[in-house]
C-alpha positions, 0 to 999 in steps of 0.5 A: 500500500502506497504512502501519502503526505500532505506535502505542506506539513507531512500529514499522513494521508488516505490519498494523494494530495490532489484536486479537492482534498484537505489536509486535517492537520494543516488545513490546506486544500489542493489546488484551491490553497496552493493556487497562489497567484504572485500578483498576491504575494507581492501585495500581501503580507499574509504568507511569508516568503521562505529564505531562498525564494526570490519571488522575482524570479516567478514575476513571469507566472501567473500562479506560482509552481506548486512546489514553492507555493507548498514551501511558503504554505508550509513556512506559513504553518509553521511561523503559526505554531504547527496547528492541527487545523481541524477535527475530521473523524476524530482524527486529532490525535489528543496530545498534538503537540510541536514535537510531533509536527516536527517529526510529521514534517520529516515524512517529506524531508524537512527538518526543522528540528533545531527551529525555535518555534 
């Protein structure tokens, strides 16, 4: 059986993260919430920008390529405190805490285990 994860905060998920599924700990819903366009970010001051991403290098998209829009998603949940957003099925485990969402996050490979959150 194939293994799926939000690619946003490493939730363990029944399917692939694809056209109308929610992520229950972040919250996030593809290709509603991923679908950032860069006219947006250079005008908002709600999503963060990574270090790393230079968002002049995107001015030629209309909406930004998943991948960077997962990462800045992603700094964005974690500048947030590592929320489980919501409660579907009872599925929040009752001591979520951030030391479980850091090692949630090492399912897709992102560390940030000497982060000061």
């Amino acid at each position: 059986m194939k293994k799926y994860f939000c690619p946003i905060c490493g939730n363990s998920l029944d399917e692939e993260f694809s056209i109308g599924n929610i992520c229950p700990c972040c919250g996030n819903e593809s290709e509603f919430h991923d679908d950032i366009s860069v006219e947006y970010l250079k005008r908002s001051n709600k999503l963060p920008i990574p270090s790393g991403i230079n968002i002049s290098d995107y001015r030629d998209f209309e909406i930004l390529p998943k991948k960077i829009a997962w990462k800045i998603l992603r700094q964005k949940w974690i500048n947030d405190g590592c929320p489980w957003v919501l409660n579907l099925k009872n599925e929040r485990p009752t001591d979520w805490n951030l030391e479980m969402a850091k090692a949630q996050l090492l399912n897709i490979k992102v560390d940030i285990t000497n982060s000061d959150l």
